[in-house]
N, CA, C and O atoms as a GROMACS GRO file, in nm:
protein
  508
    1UNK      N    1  -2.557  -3.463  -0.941
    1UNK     CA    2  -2.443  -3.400  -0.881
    1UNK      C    3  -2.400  -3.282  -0.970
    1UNK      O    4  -2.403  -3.302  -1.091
    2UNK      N    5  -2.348  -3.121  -0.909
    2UNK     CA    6  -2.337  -3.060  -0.977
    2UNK      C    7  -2.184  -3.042  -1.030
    2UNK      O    8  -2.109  -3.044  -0.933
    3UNK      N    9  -2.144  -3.032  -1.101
    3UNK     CA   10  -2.015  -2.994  -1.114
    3UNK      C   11  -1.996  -2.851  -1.107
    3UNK      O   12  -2.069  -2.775  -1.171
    4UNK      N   13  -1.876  -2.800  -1.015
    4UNK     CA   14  -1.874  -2.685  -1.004
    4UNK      C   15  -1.757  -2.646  -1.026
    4UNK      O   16  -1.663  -2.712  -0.982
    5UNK      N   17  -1.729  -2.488  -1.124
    5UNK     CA   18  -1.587  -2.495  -1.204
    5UNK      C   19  -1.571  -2.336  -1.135
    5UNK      O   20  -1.643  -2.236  -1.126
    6UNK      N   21  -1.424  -2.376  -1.090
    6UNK     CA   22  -1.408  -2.248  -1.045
    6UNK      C   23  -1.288  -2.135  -1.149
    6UNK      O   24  -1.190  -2.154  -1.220
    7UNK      N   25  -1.334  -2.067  -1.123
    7UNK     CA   26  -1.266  -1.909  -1.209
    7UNK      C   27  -1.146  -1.865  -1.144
    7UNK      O   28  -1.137  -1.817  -1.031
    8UNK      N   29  -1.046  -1.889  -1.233
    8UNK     CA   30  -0.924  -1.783  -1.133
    8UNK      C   31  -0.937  -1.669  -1.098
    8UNK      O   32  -1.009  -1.590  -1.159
    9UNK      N   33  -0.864  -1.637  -0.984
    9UNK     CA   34  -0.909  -1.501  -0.927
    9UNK      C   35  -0.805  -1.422  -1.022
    9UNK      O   36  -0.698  -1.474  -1.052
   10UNK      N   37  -0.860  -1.239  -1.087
   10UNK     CA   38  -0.852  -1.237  -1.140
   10UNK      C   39  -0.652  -1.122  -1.084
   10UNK      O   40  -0.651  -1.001  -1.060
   11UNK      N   41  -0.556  -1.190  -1.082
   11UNK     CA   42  -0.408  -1.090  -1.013
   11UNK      C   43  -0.377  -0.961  -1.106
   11UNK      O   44  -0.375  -0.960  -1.230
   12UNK      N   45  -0.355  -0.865  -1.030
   12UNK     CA   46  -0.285  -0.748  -1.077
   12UNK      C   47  -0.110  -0.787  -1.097
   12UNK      O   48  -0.036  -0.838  -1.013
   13UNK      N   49  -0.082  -0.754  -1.208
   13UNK     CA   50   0.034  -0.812  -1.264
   13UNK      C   51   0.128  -0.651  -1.220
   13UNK      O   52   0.064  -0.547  -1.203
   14UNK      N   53   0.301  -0.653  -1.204
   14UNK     CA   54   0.359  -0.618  -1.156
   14UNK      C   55   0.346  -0.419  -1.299
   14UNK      O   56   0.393  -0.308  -1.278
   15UNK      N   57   0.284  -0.459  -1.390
   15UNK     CA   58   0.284  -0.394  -1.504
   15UNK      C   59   0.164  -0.287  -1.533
   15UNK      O   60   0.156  -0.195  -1.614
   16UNK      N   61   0.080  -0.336  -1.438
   16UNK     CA   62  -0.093  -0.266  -1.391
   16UNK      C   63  -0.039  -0.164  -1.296
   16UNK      O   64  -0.058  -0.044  -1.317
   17UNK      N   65   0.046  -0.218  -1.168
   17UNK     CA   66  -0.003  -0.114  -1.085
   17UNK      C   67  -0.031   0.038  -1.073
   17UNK      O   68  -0.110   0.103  -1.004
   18UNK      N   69   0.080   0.080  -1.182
   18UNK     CA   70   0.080   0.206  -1.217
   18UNK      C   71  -0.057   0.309  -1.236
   18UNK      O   72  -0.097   0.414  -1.185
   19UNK      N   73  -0.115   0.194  -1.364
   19UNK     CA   74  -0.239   0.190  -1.407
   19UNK      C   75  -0.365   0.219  -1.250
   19UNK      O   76  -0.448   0.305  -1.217
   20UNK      N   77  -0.326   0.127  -1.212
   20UNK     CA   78  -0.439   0.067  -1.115
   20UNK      C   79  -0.403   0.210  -1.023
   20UNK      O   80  -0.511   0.246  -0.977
   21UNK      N   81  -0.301   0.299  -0.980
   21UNK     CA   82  -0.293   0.369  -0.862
   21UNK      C   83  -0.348   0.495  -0.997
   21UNK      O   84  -0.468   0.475  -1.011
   22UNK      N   85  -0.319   0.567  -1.057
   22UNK     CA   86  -0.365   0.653  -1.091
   22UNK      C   87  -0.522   0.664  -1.121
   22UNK      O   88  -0.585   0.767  -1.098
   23UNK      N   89  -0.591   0.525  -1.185
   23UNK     CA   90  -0.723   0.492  -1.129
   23UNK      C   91  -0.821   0.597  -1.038
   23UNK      O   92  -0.926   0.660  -1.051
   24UNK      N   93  -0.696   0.571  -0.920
   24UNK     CA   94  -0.774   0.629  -0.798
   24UNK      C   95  -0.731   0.813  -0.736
   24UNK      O   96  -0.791   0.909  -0.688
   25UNK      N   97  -0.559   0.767  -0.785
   25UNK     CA   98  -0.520   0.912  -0.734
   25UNK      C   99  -0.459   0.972  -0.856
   25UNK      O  100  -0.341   1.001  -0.874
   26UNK      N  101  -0.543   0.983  -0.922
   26UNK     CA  102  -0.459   1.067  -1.039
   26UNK      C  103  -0.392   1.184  -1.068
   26UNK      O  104  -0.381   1.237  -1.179
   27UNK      N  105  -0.338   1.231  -0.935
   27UNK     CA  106  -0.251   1.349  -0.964
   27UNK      C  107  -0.135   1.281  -0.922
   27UNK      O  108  -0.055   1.346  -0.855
   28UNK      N  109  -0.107   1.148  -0.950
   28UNK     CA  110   0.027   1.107  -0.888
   28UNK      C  111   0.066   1.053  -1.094
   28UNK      O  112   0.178   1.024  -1.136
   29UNK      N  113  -0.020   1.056  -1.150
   29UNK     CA  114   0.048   0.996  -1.319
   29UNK      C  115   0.151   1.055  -1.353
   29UNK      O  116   0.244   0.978  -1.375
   30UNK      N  117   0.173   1.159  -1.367
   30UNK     CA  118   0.340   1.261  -1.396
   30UNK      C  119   0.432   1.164  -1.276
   30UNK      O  120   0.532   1.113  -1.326
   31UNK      N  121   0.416   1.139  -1.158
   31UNK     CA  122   0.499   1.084  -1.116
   31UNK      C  123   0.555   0.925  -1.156
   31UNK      O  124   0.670   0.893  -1.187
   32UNK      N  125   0.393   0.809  -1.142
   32UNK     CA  126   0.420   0.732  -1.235
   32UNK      C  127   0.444   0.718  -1.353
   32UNK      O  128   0.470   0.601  -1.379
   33UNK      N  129   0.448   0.811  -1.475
   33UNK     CA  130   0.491   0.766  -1.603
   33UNK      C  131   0.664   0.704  -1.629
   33UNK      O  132   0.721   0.634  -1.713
   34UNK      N  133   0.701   0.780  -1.499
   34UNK     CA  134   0.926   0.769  -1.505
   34UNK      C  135   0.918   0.674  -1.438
   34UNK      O  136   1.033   0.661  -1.398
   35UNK      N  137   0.831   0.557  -1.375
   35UNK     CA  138   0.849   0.422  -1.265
   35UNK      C  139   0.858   0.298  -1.432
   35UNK      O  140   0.786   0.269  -1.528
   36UNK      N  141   0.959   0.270  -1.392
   36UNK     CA  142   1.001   0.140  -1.455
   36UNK      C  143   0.991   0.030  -1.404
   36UNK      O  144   0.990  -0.063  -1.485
   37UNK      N  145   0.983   0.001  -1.289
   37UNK     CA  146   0.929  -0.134  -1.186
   37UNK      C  147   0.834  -0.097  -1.082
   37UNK      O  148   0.814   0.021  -1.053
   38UNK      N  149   0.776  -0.192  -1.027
   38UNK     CA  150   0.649  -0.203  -0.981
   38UNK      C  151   0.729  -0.145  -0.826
   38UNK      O  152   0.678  -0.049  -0.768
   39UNK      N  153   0.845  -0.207  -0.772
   39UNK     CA  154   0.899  -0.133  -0.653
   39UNK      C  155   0.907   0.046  -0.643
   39UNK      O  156   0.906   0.104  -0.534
   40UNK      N  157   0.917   0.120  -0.777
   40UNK     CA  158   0.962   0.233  -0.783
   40UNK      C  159   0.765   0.330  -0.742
   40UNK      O  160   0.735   0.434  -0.683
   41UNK      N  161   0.670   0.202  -0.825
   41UNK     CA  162   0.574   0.285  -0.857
   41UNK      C  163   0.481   0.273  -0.692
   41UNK      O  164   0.390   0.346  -0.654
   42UNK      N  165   0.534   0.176  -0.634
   42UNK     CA  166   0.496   0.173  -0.470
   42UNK      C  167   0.588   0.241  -0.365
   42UNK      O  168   0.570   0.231  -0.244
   43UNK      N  169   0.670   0.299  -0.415
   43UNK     CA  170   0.761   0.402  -0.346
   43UNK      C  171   0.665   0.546  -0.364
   43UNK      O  172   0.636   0.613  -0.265
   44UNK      N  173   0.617   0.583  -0.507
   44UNK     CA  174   0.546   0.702  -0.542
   44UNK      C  175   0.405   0.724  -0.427
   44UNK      O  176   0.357   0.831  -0.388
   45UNK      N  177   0.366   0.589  -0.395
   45UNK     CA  178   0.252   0.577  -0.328
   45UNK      C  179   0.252   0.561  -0.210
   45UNK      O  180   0.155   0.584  -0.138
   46UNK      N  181   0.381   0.514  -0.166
   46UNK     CA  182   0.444   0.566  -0.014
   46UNK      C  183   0.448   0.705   0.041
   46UNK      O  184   0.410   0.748   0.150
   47UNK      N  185   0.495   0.756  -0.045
   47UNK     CA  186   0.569   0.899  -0.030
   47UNK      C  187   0.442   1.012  -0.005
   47UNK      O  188   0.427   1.110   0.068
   48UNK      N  189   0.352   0.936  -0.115
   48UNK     CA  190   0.245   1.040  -0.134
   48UNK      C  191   0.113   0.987  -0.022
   48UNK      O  192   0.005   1.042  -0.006
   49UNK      N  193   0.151   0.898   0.026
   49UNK     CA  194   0.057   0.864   0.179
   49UNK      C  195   0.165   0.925   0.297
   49UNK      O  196   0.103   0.951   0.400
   50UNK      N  197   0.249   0.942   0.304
   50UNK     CA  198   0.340   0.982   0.446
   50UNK      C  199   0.303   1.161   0.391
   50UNK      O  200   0.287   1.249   0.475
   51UNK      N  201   0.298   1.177   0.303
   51UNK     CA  202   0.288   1.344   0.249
   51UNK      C  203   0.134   1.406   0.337
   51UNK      O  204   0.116   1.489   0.427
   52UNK      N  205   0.051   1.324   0.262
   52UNK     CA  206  -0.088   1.287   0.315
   52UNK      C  207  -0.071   1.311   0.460
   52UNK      O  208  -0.093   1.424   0.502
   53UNK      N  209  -0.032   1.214   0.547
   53UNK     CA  210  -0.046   1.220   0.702
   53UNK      C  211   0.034   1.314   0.747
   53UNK      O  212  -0.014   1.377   0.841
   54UNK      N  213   0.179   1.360   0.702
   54UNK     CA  214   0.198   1.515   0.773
   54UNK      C  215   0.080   1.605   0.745
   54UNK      O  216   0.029   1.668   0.838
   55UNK      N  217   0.036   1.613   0.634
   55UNK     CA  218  -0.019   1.713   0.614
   55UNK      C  219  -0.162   1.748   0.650
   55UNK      O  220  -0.220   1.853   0.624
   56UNK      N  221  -0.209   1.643   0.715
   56UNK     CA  222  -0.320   1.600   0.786
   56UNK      C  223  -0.462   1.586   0.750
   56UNK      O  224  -0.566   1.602   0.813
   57UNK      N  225  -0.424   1.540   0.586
   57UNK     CA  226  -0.514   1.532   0.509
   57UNK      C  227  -0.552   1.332   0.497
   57UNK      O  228  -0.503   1.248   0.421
   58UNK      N  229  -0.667   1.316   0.621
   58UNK     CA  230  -0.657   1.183   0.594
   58UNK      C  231  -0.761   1.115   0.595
   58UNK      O  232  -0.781   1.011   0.657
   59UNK      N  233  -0.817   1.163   0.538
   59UNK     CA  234  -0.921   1.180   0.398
   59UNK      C  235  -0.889   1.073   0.295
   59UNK      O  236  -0.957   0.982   0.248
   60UNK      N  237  -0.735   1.121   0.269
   60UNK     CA  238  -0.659   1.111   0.125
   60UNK      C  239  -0.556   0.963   0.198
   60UNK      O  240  -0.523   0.864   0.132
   61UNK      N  241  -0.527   0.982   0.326
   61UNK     CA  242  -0.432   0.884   0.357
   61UNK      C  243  -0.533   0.743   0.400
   61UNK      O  244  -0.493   0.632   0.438
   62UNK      N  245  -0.679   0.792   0.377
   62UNK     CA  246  -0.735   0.655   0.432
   62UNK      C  247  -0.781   0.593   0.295
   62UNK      O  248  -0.804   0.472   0.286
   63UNK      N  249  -0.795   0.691   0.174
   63UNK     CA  250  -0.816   0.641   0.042
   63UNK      C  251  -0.684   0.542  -0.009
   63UNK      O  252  -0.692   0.432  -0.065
   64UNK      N  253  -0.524   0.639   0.038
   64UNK     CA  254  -0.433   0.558   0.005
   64UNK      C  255  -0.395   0.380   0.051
   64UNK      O  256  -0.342   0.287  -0.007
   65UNK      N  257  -0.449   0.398   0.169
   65UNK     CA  258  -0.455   0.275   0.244
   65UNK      C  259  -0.604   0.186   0.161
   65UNK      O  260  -0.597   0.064   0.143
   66UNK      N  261  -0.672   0.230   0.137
   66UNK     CA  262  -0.804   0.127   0.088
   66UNK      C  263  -0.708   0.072  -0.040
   66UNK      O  264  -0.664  -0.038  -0.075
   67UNK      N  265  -0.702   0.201  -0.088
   67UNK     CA  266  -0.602   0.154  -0.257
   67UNK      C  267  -0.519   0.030  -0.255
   67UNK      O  268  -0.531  -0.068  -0.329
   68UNK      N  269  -0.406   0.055  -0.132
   68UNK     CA  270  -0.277  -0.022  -0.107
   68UNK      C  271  -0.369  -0.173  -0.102
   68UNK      O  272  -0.339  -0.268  -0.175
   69UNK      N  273  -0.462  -0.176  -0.024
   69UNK     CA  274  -0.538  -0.278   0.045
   69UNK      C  275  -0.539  -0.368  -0.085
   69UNK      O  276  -0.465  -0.463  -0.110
   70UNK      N  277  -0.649  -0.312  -0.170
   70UNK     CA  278  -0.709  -0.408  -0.335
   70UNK      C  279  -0.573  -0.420  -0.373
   70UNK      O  280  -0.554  -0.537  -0.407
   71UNK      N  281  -0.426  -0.323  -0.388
   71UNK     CA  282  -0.348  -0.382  -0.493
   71UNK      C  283  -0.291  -0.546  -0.457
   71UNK      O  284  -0.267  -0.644  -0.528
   72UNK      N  285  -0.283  -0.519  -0.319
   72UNK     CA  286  -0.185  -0.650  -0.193
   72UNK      C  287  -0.329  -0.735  -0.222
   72UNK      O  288  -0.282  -0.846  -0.247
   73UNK      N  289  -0.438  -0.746  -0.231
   73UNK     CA  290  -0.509  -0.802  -0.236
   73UNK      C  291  -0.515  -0.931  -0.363
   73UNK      O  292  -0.534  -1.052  -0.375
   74UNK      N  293  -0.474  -0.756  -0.475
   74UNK     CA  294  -0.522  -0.863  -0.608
   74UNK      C  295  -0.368  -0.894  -0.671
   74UNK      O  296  -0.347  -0.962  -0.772
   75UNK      N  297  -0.282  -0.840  -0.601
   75UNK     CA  298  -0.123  -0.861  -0.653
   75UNK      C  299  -0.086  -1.005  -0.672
   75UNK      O  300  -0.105  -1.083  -0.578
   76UNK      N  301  -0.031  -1.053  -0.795
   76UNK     CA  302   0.044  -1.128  -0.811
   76UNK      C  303   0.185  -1.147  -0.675
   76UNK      O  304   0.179  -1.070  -0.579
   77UNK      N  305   0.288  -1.241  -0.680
   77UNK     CA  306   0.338  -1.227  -0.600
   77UNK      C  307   0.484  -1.155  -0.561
   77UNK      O  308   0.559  -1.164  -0.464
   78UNK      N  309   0.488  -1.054  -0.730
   78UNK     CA  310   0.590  -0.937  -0.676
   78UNK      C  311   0.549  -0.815  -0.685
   78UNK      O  312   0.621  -0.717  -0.668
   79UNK      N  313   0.391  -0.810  -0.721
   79UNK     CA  314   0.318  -0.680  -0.627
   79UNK      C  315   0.311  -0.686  -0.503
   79UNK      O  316   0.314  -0.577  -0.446
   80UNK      N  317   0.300  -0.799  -0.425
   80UNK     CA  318   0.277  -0.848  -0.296
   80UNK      C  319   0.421  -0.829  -0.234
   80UNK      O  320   0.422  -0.767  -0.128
   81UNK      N  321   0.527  -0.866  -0.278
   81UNK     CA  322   0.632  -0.823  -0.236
   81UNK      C  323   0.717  -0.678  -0.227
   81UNK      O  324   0.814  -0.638  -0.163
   82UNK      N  325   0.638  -0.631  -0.314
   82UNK     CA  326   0.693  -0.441  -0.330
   82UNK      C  327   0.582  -0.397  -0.198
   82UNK      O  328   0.632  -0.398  -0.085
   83UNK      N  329   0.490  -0.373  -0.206
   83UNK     CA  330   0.404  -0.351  -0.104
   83UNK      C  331   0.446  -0.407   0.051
   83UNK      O  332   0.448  -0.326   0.144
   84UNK      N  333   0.478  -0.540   0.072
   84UNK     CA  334   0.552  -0.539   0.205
   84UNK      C  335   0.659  -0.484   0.223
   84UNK      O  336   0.688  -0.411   0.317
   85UNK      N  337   0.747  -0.526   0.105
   85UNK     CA  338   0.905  -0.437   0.156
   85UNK      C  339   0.898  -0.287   0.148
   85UNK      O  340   0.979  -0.231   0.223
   86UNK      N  341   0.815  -0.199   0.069
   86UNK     CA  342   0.773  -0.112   0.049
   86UNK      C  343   0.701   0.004   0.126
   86UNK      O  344   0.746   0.105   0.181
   87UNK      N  345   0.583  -0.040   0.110
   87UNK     CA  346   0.482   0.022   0.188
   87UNK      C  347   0.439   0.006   0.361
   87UNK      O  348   0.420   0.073   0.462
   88UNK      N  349   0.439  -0.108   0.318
   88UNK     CA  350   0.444  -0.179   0.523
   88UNK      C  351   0.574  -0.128   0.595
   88UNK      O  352   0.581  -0.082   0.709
   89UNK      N  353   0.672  -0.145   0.507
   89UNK     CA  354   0.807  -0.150   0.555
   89UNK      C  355   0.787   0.030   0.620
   89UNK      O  356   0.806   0.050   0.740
   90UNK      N  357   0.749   0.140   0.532
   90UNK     CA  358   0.733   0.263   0.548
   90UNK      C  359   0.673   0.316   0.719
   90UNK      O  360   0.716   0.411   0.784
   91UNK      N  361   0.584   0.237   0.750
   91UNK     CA  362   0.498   0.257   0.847
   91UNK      C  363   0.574   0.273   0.972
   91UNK      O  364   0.524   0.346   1.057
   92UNK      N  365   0.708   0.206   1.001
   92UNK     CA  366   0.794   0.241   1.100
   92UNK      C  367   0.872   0.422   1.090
   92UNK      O  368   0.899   0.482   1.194
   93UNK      N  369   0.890   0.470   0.981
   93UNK     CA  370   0.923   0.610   0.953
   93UNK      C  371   0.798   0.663   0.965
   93UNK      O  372   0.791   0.714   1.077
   94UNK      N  373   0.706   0.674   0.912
   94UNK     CA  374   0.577   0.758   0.918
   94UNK      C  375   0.493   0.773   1.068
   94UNK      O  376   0.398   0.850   1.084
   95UNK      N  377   0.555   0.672   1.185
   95UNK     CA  378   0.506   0.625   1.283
   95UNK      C  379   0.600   0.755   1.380
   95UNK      O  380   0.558   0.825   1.472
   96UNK      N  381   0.724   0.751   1.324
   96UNK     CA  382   0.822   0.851   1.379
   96UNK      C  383   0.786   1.000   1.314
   96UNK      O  384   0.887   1.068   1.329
   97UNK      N  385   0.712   1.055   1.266
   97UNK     CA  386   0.713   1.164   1.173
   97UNK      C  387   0.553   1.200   1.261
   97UNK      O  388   0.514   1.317   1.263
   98UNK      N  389   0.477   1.098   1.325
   98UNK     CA  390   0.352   1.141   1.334
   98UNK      C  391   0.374   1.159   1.534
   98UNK      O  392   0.462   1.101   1.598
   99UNK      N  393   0.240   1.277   1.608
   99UNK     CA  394   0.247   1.245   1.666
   99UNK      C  395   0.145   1.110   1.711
   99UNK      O  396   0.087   1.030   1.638
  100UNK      N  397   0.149   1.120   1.861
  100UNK     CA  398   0.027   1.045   1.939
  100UNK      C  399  -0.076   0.990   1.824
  100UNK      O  400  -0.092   0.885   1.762
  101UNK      N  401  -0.154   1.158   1.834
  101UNK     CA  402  -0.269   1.132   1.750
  101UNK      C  403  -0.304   1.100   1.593
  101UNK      O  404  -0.405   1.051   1.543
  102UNK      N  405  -0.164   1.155   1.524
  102UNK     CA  406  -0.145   1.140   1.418
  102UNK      C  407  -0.182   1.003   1.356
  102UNK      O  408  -0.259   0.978   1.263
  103UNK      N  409  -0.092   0.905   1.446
  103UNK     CA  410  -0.065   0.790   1.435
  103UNK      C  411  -0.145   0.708   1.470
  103UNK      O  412  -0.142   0.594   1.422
  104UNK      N  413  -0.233   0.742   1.560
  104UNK     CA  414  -0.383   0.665   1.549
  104UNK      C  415  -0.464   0.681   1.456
  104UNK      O  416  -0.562   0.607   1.451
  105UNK      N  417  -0.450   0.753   1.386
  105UNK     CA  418  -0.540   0.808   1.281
  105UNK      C  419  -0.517   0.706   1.192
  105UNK      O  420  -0.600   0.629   1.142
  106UNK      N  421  -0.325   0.717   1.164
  106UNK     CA  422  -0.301   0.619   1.061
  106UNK      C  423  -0.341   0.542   1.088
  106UNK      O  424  -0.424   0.507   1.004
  107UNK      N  425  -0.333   0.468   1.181
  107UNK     CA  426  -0.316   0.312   1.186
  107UNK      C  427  -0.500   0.287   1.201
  107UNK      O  428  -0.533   0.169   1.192
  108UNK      N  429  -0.585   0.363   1.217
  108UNK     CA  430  -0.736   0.315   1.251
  108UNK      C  431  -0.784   0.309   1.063
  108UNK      O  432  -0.895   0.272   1.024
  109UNK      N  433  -0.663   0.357   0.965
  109UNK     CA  434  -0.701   0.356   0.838
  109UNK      C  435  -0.597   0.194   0.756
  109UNK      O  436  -0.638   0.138   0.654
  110UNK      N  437  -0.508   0.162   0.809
  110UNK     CA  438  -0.437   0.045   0.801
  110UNK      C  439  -0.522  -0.108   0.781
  110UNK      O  440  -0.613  -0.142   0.857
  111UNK      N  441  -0.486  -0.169   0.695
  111UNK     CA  442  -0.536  -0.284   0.642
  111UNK      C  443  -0.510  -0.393   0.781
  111UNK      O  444  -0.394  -0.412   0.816
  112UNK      N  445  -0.579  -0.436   0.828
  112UNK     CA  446  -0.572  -0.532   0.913
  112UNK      C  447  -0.476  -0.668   0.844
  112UNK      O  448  -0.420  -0.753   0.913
  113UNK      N  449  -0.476  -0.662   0.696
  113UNK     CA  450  -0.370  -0.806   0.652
  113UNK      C  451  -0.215  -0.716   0.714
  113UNK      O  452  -0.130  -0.757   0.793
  114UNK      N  453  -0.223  -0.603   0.654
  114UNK     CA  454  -0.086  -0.471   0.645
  114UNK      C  455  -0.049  -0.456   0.772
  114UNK      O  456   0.074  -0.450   0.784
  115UNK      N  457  -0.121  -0.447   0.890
  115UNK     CA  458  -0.096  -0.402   0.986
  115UNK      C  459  -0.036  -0.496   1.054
  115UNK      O  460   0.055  -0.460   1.128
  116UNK      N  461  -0.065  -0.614   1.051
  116UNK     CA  462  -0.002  -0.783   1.113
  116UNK      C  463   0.081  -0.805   1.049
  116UNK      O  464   0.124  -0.916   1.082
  117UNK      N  465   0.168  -0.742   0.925
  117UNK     CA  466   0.249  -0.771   0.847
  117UNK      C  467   0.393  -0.701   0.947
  117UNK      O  468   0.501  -0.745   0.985
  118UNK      N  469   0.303  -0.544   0.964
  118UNK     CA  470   0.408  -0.435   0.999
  118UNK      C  471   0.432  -0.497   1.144
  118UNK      O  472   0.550  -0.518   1.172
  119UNK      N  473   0.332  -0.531   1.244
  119UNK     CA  474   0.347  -0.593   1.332
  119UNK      C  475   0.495  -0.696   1.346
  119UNK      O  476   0.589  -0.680   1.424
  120UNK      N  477   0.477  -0.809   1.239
  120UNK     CA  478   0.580  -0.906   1.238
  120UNK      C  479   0.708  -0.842   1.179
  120UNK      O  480   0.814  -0.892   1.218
  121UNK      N  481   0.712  -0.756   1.105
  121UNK     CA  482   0.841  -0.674   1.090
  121UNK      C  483   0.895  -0.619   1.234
  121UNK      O  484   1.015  -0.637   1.258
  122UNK      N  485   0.833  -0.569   1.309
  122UNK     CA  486   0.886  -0.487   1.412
  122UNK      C  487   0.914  -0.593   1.493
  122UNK      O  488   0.998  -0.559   1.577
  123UNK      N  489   0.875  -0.724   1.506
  123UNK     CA  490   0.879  -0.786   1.650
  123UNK      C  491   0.983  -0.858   1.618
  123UNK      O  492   1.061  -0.894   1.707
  124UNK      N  493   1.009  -0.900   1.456
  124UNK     CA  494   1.154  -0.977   1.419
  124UNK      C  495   1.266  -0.884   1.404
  124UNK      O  496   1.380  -0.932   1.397
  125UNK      N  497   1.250  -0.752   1.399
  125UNK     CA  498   1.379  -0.662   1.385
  125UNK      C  499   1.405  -0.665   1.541
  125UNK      O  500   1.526  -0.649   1.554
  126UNK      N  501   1.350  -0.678   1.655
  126UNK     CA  502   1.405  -0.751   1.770
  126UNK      C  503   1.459  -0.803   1.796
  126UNK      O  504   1.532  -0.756   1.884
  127UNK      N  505   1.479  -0.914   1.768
  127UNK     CA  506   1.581  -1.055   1.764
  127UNK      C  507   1.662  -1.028   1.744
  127UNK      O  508   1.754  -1.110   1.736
   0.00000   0.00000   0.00000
């Protein structure tokens, strides 16, 4: 019989992300160096994906979305919470800012976990 030992998966702690987004988009570090919490440094990465889709560079807004994807992925559970209240939360303004086509664009670049998230935001702000 084999014994089989499993490895924790390995979480992005609320103190990485900074780290982890400049990684990928590194002309946003001048912005993250002044983020003191992990909510402020997923605001930077909001801003600079809604910047992205006015500007119709989405290219850059489908890289931001892969990014968002691994952090919610490998986030501990108040990276996971800045990112929903955060970033998901965003997608109702950026939805208003885009047209028709805009907004297919976004959303054909949207995390399928993210997108069922934003989904259940909109259908409970109903109630």
């Amino acid at each position: 019989m084999a014994i089989s030992i499993q490895i924790p998966k390995y979480m992005i702690s609320e103190f990485e992300v900074p780290t982890y987004i400049t990684g990928t988009l590194p002309q946003l570090k001048n912005e993250l160096v002044r983020q003191q919490h992990v909510y402020d440094s997923i605001q930077v990465l909001t801003d600079y994906t809604k910047r992205m889709a006015l500007e119709h560079n989405f290219g850059e807004v489908k890289k931001c979305m892969s990014l968002v994807e691994k952090i919610y992925g490998k986030g501990n559970a108040l990276v996971k919470n800045a990112v929903e209240n955060i970033f998901v939360f965003a997608f109702s303004s950026m939805r208003l800012l885009c047209n028709i086509v805009e907004w297919r664009m976004v959303q054909s670049f949207m995390p399928s976990e993210l997108y069922a998230l934003y989904i259940q935001q909109v259908l409970s702000s109903k109630d």
